[in-house]
PyMOL Python script that loads the backbone (N, CA, C, O; Angstrom):
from pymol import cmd

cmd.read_pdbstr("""\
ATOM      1  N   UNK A   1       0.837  -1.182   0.000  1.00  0.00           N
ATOM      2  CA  UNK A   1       0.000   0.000   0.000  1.00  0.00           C
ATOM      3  C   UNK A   1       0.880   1.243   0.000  1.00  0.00           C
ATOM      4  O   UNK A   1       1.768   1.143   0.847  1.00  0.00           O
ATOM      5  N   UNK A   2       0.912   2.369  -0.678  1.00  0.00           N
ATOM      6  CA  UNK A   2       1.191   3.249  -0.743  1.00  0.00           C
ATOM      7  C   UNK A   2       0.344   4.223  -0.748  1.00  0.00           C
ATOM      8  O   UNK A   2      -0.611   4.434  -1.496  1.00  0.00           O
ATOM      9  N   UNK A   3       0.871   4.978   0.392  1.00  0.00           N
ATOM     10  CA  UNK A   3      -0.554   6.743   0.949  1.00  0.00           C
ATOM     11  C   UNK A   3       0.304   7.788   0.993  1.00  0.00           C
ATOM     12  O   UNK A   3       1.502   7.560   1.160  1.00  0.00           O
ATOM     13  N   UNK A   4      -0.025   8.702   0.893  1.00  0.00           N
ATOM     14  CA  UNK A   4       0.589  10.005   0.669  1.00  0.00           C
ATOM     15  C   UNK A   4       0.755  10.205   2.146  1.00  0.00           C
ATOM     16  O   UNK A   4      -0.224  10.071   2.879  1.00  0.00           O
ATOM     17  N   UNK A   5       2.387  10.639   2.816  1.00  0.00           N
ATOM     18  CA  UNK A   5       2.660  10.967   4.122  1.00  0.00           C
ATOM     19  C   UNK A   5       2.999  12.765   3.848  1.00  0.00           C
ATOM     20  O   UNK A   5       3.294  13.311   2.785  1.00  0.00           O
ATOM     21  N   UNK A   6       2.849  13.301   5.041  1.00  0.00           N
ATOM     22  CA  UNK A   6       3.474  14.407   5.263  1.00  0.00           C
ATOM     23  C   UNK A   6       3.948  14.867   6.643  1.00  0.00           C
ATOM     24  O   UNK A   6       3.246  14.877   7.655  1.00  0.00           O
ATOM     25  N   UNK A   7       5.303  15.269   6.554  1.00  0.00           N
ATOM     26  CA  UNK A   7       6.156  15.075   7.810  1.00  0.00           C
ATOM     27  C   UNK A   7       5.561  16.952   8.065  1.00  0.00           C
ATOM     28  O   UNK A   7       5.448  17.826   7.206  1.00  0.00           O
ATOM     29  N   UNK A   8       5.284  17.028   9.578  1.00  0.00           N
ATOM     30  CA  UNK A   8       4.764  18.214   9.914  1.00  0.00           C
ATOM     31  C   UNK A   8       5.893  18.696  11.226  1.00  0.00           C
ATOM     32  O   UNK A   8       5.478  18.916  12.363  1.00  0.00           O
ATOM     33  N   UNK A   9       7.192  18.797  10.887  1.00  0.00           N
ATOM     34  CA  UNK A   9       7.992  18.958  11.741  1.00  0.00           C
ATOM     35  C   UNK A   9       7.209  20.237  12.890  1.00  0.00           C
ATOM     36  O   UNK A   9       7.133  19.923  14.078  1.00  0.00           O
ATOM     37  N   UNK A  10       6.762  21.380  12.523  1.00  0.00           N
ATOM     38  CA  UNK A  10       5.852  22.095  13.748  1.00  0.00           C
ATOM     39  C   UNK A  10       5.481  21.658  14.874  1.00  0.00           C
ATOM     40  O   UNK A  10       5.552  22.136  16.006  1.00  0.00           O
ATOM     41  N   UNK A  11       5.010  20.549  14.402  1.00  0.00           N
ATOM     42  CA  UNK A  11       3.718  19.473  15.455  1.00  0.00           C
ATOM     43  C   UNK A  11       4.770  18.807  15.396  1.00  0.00           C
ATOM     44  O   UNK A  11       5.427  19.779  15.768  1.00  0.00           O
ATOM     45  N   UNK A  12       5.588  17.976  15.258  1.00  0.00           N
ATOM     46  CA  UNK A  12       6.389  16.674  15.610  1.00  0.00           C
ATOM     47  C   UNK A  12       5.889  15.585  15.299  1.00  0.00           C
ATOM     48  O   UNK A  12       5.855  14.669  16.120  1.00  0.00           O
ATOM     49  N   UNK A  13       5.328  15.435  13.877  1.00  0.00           N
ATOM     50  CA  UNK A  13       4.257  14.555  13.613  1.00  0.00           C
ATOM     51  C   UNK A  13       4.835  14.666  12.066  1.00  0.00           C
ATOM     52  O   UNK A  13       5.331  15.530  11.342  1.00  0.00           O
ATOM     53  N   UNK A  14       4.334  12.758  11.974  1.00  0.00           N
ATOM     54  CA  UNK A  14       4.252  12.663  10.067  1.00  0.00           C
ATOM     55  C   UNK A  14       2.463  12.229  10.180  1.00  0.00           C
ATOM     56  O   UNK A  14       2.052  11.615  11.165  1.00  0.00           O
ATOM     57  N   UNK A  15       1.536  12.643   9.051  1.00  0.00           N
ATOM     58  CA  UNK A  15       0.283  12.387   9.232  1.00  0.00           C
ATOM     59  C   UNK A  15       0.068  11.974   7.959  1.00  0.00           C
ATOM     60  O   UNK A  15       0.953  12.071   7.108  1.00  0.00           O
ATOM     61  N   UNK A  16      -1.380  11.369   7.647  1.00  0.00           N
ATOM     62  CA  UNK A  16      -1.814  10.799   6.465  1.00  0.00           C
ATOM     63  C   UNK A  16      -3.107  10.685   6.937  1.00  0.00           C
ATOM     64  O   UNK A  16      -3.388  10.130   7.999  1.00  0.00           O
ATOM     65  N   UNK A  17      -4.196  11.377   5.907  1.00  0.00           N
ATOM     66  CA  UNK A  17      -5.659  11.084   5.904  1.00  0.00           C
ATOM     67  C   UNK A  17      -6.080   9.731   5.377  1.00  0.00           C
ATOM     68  O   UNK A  17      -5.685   9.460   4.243  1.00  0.00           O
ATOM     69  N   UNK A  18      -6.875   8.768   6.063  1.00  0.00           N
ATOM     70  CA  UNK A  18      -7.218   7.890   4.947  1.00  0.00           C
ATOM     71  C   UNK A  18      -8.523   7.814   5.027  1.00  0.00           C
ATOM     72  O   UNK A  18      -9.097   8.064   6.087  1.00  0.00           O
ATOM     73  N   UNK A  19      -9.176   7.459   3.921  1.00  0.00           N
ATOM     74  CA  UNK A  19     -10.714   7.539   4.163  1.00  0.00           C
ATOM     75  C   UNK A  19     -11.475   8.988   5.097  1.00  0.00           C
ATOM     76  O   UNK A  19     -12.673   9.034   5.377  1.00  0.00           O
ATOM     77  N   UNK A  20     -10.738   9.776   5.360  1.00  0.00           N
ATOM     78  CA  UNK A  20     -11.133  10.854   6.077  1.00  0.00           C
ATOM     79  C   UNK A  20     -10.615  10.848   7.615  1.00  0.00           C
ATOM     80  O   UNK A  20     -11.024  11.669   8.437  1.00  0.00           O
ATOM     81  N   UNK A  21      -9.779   9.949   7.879  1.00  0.00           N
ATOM     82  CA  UNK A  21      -9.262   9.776   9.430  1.00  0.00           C
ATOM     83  C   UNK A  21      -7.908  10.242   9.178  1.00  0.00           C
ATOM     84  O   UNK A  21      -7.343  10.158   8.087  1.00  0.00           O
ATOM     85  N   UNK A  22      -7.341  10.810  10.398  1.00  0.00           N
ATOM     86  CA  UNK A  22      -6.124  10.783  10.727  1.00  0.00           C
ATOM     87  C   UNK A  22      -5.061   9.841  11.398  1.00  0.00           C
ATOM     88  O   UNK A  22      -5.208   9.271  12.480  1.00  0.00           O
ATOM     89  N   UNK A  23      -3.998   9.775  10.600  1.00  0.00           N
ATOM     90  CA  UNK A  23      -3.651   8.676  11.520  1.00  0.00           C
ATOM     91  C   UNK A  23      -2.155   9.369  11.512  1.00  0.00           C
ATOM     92  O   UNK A  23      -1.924  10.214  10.647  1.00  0.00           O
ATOM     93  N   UNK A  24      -1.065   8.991  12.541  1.00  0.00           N
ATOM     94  CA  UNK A  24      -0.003   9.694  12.665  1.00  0.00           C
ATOM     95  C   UNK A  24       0.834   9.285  13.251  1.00  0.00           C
ATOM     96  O   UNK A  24       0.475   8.273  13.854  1.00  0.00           O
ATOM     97  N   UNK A  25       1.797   9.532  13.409  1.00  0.00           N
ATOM     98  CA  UNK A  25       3.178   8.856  14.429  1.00  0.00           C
ATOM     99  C   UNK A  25       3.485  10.449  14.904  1.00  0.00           C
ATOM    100  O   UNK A  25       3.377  11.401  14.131  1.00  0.00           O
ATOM    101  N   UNK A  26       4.010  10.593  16.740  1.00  0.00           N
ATOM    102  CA  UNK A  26       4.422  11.665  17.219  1.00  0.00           C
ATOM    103  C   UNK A  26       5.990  11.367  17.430  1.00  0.00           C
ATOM    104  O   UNK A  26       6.619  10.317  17.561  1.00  0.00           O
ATOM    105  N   UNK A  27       6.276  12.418  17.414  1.00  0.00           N
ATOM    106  CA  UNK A  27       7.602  12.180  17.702  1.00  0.00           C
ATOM    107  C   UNK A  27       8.186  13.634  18.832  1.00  0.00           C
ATOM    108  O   UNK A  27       7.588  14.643  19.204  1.00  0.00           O
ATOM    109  N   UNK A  28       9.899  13.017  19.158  1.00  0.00           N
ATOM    110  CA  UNK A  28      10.262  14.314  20.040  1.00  0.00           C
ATOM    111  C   UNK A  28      11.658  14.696  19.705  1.00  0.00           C
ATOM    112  O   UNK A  28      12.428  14.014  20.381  1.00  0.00           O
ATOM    113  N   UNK A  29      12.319  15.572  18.874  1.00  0.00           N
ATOM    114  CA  UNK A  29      13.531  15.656  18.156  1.00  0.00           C
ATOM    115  C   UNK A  29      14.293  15.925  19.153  1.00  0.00           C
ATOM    116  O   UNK A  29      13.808  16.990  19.533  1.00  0.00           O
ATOM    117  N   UNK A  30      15.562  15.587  20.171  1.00  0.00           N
ATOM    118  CA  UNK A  30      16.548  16.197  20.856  1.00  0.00           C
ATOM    119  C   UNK A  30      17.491  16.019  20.470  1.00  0.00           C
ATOM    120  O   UNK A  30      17.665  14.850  20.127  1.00  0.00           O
ATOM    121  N   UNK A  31      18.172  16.569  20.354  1.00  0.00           N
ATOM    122  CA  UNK A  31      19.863  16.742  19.957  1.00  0.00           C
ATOM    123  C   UNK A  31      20.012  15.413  19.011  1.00  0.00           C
ATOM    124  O   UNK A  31      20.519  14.333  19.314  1.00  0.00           O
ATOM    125  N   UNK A  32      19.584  15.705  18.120  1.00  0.00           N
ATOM    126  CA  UNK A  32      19.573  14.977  16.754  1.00  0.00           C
ATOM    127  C   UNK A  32      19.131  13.380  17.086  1.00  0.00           C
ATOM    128  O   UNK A  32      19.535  12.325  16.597  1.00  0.00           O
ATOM    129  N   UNK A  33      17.995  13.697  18.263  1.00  0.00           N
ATOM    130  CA  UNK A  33      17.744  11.432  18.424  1.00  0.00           C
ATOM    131  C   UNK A  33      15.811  12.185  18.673  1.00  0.00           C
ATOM    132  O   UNK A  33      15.187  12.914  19.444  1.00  0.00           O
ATOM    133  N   UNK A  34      15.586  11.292  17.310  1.00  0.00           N
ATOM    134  CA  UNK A  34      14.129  11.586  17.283  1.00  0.00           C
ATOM    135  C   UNK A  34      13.267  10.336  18.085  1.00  0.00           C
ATOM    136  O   UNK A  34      13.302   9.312  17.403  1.00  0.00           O
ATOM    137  N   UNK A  35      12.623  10.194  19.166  1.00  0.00           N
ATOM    138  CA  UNK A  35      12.075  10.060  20.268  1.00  0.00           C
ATOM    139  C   UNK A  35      10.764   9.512  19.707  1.00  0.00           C
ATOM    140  O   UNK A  35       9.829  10.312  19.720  1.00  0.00           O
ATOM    141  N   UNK A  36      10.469   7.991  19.097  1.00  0.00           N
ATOM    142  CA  UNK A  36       9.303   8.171  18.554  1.00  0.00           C
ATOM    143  C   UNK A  36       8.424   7.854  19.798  1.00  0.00           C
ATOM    144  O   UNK A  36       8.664   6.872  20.501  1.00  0.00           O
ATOM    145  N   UNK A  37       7.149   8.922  20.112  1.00  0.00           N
ATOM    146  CA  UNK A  37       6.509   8.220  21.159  1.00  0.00           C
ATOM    147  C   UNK A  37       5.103   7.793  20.823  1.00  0.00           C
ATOM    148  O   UNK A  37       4.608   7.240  21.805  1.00  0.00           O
ATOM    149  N   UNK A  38       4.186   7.851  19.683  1.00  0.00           N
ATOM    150  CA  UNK A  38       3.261   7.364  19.461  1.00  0.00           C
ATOM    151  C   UNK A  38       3.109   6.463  17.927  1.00  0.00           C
ATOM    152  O   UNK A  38       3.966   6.546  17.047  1.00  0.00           O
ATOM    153  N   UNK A  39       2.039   5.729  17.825  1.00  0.00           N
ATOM    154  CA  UNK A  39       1.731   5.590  16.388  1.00  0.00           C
ATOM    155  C   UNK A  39      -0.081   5.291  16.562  1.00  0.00           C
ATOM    156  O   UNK A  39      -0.718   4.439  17.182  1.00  0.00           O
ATOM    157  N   UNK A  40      -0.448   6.351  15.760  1.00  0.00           N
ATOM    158  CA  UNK A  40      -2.017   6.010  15.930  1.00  0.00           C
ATOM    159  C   UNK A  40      -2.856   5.752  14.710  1.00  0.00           C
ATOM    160  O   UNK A  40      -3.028   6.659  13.895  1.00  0.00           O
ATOM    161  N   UNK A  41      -3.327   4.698  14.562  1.00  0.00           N
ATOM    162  CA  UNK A  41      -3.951   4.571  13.517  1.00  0.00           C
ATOM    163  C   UNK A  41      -5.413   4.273  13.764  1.00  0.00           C
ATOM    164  O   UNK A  41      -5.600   3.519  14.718  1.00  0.00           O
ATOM    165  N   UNK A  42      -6.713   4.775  12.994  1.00  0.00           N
ATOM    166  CA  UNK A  42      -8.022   4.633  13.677  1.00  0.00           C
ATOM    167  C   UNK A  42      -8.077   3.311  13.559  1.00  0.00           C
ATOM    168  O   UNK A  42      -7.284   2.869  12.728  1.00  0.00           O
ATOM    169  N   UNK A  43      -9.150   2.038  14.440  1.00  0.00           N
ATOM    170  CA  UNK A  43      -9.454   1.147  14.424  1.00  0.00           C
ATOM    171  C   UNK A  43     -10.163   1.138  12.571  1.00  0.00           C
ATOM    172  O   UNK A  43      -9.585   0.433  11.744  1.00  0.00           O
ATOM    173  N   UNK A  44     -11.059   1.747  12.266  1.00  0.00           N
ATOM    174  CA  UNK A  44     -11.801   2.468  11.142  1.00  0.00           C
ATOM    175  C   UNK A  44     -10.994   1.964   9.763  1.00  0.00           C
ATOM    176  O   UNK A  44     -11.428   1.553   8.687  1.00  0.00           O
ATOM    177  N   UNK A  45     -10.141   2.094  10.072  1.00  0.00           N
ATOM    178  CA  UNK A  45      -8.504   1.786   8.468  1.00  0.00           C
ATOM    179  C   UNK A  45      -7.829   1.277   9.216  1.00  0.00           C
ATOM    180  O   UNK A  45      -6.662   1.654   9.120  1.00  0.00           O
ATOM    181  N   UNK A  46      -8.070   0.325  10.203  1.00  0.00           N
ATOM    182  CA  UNK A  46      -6.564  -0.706  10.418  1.00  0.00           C
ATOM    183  C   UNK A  46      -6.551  -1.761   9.650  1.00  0.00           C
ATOM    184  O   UNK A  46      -7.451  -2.266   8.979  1.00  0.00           O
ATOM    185  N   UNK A  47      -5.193  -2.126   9.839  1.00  0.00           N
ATOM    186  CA  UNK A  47      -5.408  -3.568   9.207  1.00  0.00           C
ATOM    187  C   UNK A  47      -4.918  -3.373   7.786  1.00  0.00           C
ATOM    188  O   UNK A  47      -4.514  -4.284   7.063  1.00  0.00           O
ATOM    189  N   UNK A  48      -4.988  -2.203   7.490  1.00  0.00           N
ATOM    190  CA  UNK A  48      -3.935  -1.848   6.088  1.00  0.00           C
ATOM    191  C   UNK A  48      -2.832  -1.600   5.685  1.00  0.00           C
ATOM    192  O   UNK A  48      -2.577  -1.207   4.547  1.00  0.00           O
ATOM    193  N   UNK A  49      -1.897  -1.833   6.729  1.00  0.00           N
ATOM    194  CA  UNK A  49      -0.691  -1.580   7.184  1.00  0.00           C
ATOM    195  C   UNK A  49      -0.012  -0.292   7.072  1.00  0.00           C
ATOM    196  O   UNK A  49       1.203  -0.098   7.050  1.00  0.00           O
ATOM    197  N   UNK A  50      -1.096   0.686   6.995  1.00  0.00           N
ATOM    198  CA  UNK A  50      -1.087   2.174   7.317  1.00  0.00           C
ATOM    199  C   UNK A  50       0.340   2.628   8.561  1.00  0.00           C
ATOM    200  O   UNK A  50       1.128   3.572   8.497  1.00  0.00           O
ATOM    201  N   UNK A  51       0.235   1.646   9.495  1.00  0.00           N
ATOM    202  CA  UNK A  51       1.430   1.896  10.691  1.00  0.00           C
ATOM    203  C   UNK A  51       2.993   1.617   9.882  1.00  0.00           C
ATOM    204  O   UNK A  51       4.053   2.234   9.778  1.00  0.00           O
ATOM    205  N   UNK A  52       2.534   0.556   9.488  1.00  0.00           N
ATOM    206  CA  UNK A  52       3.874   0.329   8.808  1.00  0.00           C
ATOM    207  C   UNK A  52       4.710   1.450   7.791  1.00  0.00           C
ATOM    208  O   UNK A  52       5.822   1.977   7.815  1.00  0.00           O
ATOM    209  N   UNK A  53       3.588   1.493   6.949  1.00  0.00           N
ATOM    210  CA  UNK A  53       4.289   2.918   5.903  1.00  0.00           C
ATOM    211  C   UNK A  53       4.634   4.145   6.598  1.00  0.00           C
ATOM    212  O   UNK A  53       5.604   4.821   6.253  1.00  0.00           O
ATOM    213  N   UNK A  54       3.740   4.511   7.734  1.00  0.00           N
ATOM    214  CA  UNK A  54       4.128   5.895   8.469  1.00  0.00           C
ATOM    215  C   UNK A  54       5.445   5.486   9.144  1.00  0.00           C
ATOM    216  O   UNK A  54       6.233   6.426   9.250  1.00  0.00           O
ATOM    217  N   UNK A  55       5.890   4.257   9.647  1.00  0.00           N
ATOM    218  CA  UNK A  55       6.711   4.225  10.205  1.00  0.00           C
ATOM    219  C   UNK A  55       8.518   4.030   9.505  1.00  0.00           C
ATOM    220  O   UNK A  55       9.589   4.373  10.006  1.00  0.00           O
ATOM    221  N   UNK A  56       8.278   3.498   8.483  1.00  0.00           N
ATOM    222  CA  UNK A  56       9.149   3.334   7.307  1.00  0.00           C
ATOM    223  C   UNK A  56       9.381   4.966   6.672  1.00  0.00           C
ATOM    224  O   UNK A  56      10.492   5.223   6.209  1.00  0.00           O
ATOM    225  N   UNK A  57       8.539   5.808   6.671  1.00  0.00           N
ATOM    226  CA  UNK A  57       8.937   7.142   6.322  1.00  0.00           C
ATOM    227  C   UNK A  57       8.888   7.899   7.416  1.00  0.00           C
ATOM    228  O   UNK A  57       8.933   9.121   7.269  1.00  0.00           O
ATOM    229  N   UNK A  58       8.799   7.398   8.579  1.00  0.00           N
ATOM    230  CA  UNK A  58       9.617   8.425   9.771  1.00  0.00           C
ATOM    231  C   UNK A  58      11.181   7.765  10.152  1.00  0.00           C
ATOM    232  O   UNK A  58      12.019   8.590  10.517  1.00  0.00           O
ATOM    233  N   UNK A  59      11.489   6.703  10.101  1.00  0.00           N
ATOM    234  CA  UNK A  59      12.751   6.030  10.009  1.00  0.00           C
ATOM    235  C   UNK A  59      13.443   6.560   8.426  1.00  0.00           C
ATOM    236  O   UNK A  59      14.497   7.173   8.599  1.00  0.00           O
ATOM    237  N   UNK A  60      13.229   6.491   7.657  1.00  0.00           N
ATOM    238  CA  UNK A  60      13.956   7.022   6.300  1.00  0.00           C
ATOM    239  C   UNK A  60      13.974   8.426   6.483  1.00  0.00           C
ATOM    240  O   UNK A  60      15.040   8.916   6.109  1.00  0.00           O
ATOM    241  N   UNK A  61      12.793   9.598   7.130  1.00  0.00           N
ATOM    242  CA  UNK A  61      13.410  10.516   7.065  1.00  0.00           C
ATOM    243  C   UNK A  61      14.677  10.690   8.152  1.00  0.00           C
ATOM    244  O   UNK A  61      15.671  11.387   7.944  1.00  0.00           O
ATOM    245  N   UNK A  62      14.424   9.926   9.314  1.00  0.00           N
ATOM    246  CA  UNK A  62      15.619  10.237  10.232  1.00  0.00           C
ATOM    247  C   UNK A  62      16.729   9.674   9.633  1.00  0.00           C
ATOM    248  O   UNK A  62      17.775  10.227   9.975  1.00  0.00           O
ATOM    249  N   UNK A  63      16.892   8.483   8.618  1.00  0.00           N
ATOM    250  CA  UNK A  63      18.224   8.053   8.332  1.00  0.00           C
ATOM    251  C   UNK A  63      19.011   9.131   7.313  1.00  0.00           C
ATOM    252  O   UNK A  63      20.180   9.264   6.951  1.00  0.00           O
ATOM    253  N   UNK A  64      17.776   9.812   7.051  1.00  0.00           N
ATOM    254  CA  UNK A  64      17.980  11.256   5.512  1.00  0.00           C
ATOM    255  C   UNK A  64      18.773  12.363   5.924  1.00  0.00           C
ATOM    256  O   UNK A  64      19.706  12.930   5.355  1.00  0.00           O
ATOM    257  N   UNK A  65      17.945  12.666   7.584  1.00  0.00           N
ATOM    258  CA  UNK A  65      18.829  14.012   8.561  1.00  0.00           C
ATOM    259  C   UNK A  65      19.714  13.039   9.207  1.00  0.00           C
ATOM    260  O   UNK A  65      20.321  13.727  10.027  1.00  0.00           O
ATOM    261  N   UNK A  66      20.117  11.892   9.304  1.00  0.00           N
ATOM    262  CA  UNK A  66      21.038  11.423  10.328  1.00  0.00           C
ATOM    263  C   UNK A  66      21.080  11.354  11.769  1.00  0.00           C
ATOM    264  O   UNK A  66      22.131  11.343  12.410  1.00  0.00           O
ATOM    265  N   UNK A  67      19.942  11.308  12.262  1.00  0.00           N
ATOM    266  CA  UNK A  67      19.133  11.266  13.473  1.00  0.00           C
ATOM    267  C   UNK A  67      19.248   9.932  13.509  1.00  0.00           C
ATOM    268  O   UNK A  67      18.973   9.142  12.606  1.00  0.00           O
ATOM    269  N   UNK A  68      19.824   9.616  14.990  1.00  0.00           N
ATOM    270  CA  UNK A  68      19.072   8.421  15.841  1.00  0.00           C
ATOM    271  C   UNK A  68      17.871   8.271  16.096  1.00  0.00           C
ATOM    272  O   UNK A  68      17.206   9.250  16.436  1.00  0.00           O
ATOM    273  N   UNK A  69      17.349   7.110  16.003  1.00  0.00           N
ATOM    274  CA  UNK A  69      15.667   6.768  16.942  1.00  0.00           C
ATOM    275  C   UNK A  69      16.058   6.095  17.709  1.00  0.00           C
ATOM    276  O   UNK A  69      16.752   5.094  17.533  1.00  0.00           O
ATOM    277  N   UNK A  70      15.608   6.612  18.851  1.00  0.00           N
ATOM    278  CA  UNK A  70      14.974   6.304  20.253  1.00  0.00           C
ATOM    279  C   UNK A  70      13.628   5.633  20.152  1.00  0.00           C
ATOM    280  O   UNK A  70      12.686   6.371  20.441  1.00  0.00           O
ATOM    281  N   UNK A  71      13.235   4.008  19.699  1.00  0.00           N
ATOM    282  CA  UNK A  71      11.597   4.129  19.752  1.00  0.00           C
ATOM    283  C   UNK A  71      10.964   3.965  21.136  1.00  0.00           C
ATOM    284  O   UNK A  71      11.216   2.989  21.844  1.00  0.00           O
ATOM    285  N   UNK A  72      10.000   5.111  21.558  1.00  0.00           N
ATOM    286  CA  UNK A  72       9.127   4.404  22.813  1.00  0.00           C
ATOM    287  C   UNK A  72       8.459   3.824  22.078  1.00  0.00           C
ATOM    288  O   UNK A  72       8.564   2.608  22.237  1.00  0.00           O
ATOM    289  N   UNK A  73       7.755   4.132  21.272  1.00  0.00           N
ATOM    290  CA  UNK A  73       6.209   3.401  21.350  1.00  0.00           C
ATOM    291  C   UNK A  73       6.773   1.847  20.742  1.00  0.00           C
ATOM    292  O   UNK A  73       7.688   1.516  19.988  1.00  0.00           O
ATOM    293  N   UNK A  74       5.560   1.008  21.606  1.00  0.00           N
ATOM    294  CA  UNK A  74       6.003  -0.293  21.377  1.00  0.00           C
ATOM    295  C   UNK A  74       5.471  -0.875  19.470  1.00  0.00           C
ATOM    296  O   UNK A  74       5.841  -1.932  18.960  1.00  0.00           O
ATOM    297  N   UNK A  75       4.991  -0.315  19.111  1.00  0.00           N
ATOM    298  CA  UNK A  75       4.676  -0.520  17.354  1.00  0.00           C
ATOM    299  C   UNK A  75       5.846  -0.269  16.825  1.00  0.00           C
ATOM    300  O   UNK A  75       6.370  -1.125  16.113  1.00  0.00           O
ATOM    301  N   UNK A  76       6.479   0.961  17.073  1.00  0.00           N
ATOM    302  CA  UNK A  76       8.122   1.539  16.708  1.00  0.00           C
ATOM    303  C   UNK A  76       9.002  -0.098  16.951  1.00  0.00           C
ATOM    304  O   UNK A  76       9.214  -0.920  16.059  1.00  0.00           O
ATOM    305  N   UNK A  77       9.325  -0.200  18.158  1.00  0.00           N
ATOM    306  CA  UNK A  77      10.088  -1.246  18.664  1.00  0.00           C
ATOM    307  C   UNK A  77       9.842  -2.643  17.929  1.00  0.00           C
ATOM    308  O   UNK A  77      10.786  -3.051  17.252  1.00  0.00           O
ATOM    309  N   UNK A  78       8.619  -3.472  17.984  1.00  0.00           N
ATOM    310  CA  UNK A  78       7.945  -4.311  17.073  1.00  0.00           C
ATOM    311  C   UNK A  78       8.377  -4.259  15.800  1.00  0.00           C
ATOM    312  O   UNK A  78       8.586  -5.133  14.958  1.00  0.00           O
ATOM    313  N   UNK A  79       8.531  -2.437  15.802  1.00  0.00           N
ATOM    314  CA  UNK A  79       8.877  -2.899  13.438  1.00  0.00           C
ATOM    315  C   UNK A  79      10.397  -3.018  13.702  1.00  0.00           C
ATOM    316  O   UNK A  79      10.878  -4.074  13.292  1.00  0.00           O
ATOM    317  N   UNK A  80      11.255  -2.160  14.300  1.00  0.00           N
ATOM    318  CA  UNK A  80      12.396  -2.569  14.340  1.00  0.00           C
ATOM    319  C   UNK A  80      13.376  -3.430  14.886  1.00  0.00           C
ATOM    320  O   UNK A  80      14.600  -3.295  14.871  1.00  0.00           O
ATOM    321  N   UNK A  81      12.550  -4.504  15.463  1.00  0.00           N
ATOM    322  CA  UNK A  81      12.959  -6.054  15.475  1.00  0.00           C
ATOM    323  C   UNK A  81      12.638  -6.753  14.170  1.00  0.00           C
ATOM    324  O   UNK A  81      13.115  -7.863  13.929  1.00  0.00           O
ATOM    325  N   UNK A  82      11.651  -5.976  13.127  1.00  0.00           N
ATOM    326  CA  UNK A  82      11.419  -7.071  12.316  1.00  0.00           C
ATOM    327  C   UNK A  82      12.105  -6.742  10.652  1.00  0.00           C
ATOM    328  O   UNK A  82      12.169  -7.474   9.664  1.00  0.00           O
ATOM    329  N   UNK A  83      12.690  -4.893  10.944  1.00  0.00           N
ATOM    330  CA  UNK A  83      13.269  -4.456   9.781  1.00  0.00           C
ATOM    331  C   UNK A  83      14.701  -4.569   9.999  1.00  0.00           C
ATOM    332  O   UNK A  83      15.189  -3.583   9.445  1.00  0.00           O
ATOM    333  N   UNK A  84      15.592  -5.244  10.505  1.00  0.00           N
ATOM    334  CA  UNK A  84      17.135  -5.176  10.490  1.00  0.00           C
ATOM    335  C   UNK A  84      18.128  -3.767   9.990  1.00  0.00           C
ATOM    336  O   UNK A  84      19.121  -3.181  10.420  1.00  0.00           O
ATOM    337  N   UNK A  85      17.050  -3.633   8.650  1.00  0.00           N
ATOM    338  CA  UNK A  85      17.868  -2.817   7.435  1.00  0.00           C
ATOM    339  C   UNK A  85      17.493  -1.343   8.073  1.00  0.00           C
ATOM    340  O   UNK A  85      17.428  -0.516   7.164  1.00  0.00           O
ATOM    341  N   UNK A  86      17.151  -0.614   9.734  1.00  0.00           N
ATOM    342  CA  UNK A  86      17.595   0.265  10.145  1.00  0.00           C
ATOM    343  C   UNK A  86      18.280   0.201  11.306  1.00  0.00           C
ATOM    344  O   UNK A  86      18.289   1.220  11.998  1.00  0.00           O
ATOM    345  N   UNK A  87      18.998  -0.994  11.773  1.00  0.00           N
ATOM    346  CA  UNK A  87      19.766  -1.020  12.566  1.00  0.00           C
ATOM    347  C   UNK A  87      20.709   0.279  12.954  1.00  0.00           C
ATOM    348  O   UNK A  87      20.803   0.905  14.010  1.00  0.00           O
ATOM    349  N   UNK A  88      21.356   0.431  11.706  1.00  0.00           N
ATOM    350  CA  UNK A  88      22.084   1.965  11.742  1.00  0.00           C
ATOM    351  C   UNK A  88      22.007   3.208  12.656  1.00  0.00           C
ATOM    352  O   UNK A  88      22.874   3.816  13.283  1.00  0.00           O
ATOM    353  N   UNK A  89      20.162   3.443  12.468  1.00  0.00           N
ATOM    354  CA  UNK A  89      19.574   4.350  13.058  1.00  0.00           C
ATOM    355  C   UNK A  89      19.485   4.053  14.227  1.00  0.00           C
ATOM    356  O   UNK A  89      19.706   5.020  14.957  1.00  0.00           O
ATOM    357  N   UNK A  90      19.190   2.874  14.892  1.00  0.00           N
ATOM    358  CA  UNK A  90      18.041   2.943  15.951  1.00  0.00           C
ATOM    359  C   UNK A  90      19.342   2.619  17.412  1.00  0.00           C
ATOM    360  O   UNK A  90      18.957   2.566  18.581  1.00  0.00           O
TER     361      UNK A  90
END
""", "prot")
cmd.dss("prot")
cmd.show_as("cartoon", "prot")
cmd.util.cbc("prot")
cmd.orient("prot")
C-alpha cells in the first residue's frame, strides 16, 4: 500500500488522511535522536498496514537528517525487530 505521508515537523508529527481519518506517528527531536513516542492509527482503516508505511517514512526521514531513533512506542520497537535494514539508526 502506498498513501501520501506528510512530515509536519511544527507538530512533531508525520500524518496521512485515509478515508477521512487521521492517523499519525508523534515524535520528540533532541539533539539529533528523534524520540518516537506514538503511532495512531483509527481502528476504522486498520489492518492496512497504514502503521507500517508511516513508520518506514519516519525512520527514512531520520536516516535522511542522520538522526538516531529512540523508539518508545512499542509498534516503533515491534517494526524494528522485524526491519534489520535500520539497525544503523536505531
Amino acid at each position: 500500500m502506498t498513501i501520501s505521508i506528510q512530515h509536519h515537523p511544527e507538530k512533531s508529527c508525520f500524518q496521512a488522511i485515509i478515508d477521512g481519518h487521521t492517523c499519525l506517528i508523534e515524535y520528540e527531536l533532541e539533539d539529533n535522536v528523534m524520540h518516537i513516542m506514538h503511532t495512531l492509527v483509527p481502528p476504522e482503516v486498520g489492518g492496512r498496514g497504514i502503521a507500517a508505511e508511516l513508520t518506514r517514512f519516519a525512520l527514512d526521514t531520520a536516516s535522511n537528517n542522520h538522526w538516531k531513533v529512540h523508539p518508545v512506542c512499542t509498534y516503533t520497537v515491534a517494526y524494528l525487530k522485524r526491519h534489520p535494514e535500520y539497525t544503523n539508526i536505531a
